[in-house]
N, CA, C and O atoms as a Tinker XYZ file with bonds, in Angstrom:
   264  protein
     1  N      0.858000   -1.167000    0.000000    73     2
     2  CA     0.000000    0.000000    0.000000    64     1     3
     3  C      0.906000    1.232000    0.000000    63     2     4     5
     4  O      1.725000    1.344000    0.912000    81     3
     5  N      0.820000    2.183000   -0.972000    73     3     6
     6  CA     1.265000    3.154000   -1.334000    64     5     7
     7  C      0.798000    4.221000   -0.298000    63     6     8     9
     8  O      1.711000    4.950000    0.088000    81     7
     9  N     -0.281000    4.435000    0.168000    73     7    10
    10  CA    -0.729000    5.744000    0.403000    64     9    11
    11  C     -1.856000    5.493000    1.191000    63    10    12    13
    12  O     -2.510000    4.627000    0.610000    81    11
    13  N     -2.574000    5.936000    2.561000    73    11    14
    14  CA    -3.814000    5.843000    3.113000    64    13    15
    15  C     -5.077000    6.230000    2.421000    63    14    16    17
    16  O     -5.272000    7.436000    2.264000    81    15
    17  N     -5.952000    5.388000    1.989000    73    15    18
    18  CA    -7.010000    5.974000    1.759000    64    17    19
    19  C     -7.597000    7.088000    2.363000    63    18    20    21
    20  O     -7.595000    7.007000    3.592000    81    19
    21  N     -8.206000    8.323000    1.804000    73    19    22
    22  CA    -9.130000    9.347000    2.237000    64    21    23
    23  C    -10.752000    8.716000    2.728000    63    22    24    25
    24  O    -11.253000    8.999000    3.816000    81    23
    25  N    -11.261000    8.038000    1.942000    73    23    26
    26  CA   -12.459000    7.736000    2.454000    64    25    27
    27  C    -12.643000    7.188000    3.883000    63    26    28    29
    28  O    -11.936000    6.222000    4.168000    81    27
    29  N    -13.349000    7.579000    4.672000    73    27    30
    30  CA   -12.995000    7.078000    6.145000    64    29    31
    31  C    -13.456000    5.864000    6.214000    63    30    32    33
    32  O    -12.935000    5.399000    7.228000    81    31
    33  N    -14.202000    4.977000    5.685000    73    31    34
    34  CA   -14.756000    3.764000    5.778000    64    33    35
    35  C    -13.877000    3.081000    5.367000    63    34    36    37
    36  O    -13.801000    2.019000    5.986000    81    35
    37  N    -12.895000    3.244000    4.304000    73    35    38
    38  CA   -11.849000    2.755000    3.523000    64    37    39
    39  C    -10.298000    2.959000    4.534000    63    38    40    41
    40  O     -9.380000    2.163000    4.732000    81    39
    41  N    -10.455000    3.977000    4.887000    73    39    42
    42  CA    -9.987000    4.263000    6.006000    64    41    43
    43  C     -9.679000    3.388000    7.459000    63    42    44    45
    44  O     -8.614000    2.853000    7.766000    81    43
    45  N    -10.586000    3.409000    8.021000    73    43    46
    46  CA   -10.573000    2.702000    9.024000    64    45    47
    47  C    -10.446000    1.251000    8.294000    63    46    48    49
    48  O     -9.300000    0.803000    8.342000    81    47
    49  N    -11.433000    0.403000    7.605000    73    47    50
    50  CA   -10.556000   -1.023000    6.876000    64    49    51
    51  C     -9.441000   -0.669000    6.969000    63    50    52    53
    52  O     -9.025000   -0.871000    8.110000    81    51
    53  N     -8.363000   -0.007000    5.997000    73    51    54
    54  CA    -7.329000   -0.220000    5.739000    64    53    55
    55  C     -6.340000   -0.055000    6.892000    63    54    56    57
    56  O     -5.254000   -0.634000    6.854000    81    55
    57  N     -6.715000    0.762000    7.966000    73    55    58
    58  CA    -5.538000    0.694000    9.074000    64    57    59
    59  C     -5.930000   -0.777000    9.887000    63    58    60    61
    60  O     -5.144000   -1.702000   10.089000    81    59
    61  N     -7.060000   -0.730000   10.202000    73    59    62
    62  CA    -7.394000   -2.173000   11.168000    64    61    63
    63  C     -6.831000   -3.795000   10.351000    63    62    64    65
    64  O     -6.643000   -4.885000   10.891000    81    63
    65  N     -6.708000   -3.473000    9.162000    73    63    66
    66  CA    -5.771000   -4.878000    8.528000    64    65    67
    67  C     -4.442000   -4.355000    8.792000    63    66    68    69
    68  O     -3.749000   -5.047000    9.538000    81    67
    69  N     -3.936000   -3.271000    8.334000    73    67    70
    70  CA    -2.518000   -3.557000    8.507000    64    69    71
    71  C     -2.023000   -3.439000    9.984000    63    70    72    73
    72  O     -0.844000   -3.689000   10.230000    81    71
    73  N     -2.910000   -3.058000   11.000000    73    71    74
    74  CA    -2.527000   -3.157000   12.346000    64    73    75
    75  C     -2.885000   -4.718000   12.865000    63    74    76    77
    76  O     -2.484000   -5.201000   13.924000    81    75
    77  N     -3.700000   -5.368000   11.910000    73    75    78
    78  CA    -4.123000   -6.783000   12.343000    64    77    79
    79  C     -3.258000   -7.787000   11.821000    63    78    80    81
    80  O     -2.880000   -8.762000   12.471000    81    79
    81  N     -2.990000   -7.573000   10.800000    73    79    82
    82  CA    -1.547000   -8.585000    9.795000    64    81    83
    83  C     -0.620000   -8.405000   10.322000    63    82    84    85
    84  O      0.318000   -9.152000   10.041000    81    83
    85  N     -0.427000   -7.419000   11.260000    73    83    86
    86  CA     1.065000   -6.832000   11.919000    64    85    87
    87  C      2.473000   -6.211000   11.234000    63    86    88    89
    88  O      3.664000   -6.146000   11.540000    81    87
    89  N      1.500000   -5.740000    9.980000    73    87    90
    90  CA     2.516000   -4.930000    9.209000    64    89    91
    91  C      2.815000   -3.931000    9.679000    63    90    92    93
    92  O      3.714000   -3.307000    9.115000    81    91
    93  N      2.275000   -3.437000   10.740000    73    91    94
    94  CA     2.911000   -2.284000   11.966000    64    93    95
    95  C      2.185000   -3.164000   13.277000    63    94    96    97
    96  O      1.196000   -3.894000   13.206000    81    95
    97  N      3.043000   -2.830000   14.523000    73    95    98
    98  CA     2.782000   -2.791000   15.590000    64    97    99
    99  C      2.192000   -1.753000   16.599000    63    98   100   101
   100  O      1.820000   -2.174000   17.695000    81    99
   101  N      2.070000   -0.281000   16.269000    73    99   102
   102  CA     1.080000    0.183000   16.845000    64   101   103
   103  C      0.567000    1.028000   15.604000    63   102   104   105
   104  O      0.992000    0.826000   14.466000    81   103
   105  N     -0.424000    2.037000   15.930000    73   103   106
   106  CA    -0.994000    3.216000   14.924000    64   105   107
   107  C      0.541000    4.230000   14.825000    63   106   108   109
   108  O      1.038000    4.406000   13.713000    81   107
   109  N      1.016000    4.675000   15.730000    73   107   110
   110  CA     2.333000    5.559000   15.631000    64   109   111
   111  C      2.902000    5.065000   14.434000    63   110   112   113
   112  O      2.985000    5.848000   13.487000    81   111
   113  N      3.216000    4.169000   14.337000    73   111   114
   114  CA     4.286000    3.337000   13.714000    64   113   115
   115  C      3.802000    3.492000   12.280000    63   114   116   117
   116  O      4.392000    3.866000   11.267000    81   115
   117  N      2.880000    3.198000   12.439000    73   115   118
   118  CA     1.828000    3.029000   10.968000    64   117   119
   119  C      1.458000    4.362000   10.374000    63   118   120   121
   120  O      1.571000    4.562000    9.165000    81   119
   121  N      1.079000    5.148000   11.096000    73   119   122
   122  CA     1.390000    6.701000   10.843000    64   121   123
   123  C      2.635000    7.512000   10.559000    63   122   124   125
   124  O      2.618000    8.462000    9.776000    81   123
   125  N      3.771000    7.096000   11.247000    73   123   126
   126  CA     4.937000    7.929000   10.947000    64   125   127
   127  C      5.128000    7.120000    9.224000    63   126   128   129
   128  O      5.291000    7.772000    8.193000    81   127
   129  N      5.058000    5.655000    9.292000    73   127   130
   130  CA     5.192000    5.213000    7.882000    64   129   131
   131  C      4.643000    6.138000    6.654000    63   130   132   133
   132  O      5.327000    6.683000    5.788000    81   131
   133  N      3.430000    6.164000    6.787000    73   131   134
   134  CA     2.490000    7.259000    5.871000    64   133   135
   135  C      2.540000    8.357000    5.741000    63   134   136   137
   136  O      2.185000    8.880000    4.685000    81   135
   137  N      3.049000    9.131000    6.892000    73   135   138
   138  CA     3.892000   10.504000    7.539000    64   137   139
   139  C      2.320000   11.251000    7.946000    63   138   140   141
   140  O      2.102000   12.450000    7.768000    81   139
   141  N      1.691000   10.643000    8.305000    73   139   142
   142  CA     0.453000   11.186000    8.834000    64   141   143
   143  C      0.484000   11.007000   10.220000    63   142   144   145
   144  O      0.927000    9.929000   10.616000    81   143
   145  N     -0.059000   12.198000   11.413000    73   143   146
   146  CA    -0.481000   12.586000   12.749000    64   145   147
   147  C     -1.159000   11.533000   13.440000    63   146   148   149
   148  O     -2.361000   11.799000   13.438000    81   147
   149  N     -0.905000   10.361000   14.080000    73   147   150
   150  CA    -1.885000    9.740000   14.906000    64   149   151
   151  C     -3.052000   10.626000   15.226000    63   150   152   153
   152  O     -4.133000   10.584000   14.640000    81   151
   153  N     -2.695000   11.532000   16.332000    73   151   154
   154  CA    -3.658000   12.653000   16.586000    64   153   155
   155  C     -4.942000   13.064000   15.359000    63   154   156   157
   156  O     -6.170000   13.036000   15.436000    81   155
   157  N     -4.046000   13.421000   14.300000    73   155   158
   158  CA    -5.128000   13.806000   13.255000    64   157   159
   159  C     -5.902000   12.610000   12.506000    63   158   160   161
   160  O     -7.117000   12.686000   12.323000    81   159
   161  N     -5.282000   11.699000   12.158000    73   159   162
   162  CA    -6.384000   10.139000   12.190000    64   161   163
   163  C     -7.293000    9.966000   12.973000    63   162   164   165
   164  O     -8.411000    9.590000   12.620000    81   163
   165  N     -6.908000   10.250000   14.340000    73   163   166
   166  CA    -8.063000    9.715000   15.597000    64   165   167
   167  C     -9.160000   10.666000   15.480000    63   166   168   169
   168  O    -10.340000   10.377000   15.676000    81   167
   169  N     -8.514000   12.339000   15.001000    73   167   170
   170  CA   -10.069000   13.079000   14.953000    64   169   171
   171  C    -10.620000   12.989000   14.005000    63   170   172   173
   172  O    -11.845000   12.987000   14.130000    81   171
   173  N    -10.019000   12.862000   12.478000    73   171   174
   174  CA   -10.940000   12.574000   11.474000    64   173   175
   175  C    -12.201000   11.734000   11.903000    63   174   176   177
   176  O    -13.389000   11.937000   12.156000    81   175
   177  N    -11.242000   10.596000   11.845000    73   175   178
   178  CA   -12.349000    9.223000   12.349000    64   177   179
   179  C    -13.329000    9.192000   13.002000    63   178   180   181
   180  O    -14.396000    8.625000   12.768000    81   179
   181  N    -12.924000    9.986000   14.114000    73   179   182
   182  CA   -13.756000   10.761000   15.491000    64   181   183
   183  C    -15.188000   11.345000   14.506000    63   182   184   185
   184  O    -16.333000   10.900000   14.424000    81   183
   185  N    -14.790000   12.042000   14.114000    73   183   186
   186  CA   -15.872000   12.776000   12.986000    64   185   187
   187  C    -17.005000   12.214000   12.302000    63   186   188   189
   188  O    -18.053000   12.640000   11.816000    81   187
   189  N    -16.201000   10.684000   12.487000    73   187   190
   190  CA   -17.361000    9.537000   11.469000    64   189   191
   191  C    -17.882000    8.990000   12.104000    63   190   192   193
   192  O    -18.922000    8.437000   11.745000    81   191
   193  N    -17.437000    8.896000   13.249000    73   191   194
   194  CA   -18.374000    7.966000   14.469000    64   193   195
   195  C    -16.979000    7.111000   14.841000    63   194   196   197
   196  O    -17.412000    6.183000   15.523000    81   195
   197  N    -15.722000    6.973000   14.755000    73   195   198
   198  CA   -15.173000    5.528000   15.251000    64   197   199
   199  C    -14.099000    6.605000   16.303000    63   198   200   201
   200  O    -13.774000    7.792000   16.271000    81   199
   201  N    -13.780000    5.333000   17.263000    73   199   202
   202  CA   -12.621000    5.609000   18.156000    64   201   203
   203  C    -11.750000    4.321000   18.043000    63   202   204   205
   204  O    -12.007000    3.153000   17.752000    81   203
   205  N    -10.718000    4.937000   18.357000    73   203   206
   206  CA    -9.471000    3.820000   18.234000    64   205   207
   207  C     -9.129000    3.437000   19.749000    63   206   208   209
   208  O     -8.810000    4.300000   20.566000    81   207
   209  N     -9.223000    2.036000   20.073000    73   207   210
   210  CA    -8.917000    1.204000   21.042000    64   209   211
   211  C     -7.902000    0.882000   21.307000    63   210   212   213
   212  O     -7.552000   -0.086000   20.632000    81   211
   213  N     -6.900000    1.349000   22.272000    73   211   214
   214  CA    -5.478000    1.074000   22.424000    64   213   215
   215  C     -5.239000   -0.387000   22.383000    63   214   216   217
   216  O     -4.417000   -1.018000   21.718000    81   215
   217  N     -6.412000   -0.922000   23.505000    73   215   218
   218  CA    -6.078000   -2.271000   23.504000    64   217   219
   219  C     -6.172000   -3.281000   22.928000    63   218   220   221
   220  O     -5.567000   -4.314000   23.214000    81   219
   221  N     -7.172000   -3.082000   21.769000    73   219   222
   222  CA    -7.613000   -3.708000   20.600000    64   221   223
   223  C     -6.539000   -3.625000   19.418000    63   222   224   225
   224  O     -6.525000   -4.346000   18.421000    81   223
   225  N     -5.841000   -2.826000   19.662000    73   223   226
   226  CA    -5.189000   -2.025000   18.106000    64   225   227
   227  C     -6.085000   -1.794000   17.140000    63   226   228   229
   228  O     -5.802000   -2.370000   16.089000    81   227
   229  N     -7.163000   -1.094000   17.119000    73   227   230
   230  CA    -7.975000   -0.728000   16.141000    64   229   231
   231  C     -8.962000   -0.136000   16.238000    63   230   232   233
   232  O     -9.253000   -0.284000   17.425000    81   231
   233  N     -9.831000    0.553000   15.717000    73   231   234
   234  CA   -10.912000    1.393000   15.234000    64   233   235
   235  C    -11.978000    1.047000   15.095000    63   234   236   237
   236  O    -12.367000    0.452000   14.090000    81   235
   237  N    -12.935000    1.446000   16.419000    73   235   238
   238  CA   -14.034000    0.593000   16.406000    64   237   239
   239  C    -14.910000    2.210000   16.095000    63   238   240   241
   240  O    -14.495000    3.358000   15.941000    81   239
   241  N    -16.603000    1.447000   16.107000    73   239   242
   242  CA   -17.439000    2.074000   16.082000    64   241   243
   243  C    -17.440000    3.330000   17.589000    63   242   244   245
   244  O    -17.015000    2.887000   18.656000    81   243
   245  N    -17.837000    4.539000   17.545000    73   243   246
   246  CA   -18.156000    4.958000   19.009000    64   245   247
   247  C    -19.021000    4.003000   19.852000    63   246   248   249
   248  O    -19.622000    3.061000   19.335000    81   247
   249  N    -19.056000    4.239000   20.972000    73   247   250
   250  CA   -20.141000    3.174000   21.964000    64   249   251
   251  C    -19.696000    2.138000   21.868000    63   250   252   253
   252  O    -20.344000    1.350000   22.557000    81   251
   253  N    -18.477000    1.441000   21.091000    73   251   254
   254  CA   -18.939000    0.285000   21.098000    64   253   255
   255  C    -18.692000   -0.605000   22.136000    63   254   256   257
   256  O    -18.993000   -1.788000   21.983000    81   255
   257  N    -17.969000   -0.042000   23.618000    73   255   258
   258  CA   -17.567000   -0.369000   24.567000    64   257   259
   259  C    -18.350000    0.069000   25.956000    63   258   260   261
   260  O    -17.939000    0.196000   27.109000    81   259
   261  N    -19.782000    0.264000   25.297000    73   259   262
   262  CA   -20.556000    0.657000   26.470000    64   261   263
   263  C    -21.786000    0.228000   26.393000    63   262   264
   264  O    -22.582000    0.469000   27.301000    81   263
């Protein structure tokens, strides 16, 4: 993968496989790769409804832990 998708649905897929295949070990990692802001991923996303789960490694729906 060349480049992060913009679409956030495409988006969130595409980080939650490569954080799940373990082609990175955290979002940092996976972000400095892409040269994109953890921070600014988490609020986009934020925007669409998802939050990212430290302990999960990945990007769930909001609520989905309540």
């Amino acid at each position: 993968m060349d480049h992060l998708p913009q679409d956030p649905f495409m988006l969130v897929s595409s980080i939650n496989m490569l954080l799940r295949d373990g082609e990175f070990d955290t979002l940092e990692s996976l972000c400095c790769n892409f040269d994109k802001e953890p921070e600014v991923i988490k609020s986009y996303l934020h925007s669409y409804g998802f939050v990212y789960s430290e302990h999960q490694r990945q990007f769930r729906p909001t609520g989905y832990d309540q």
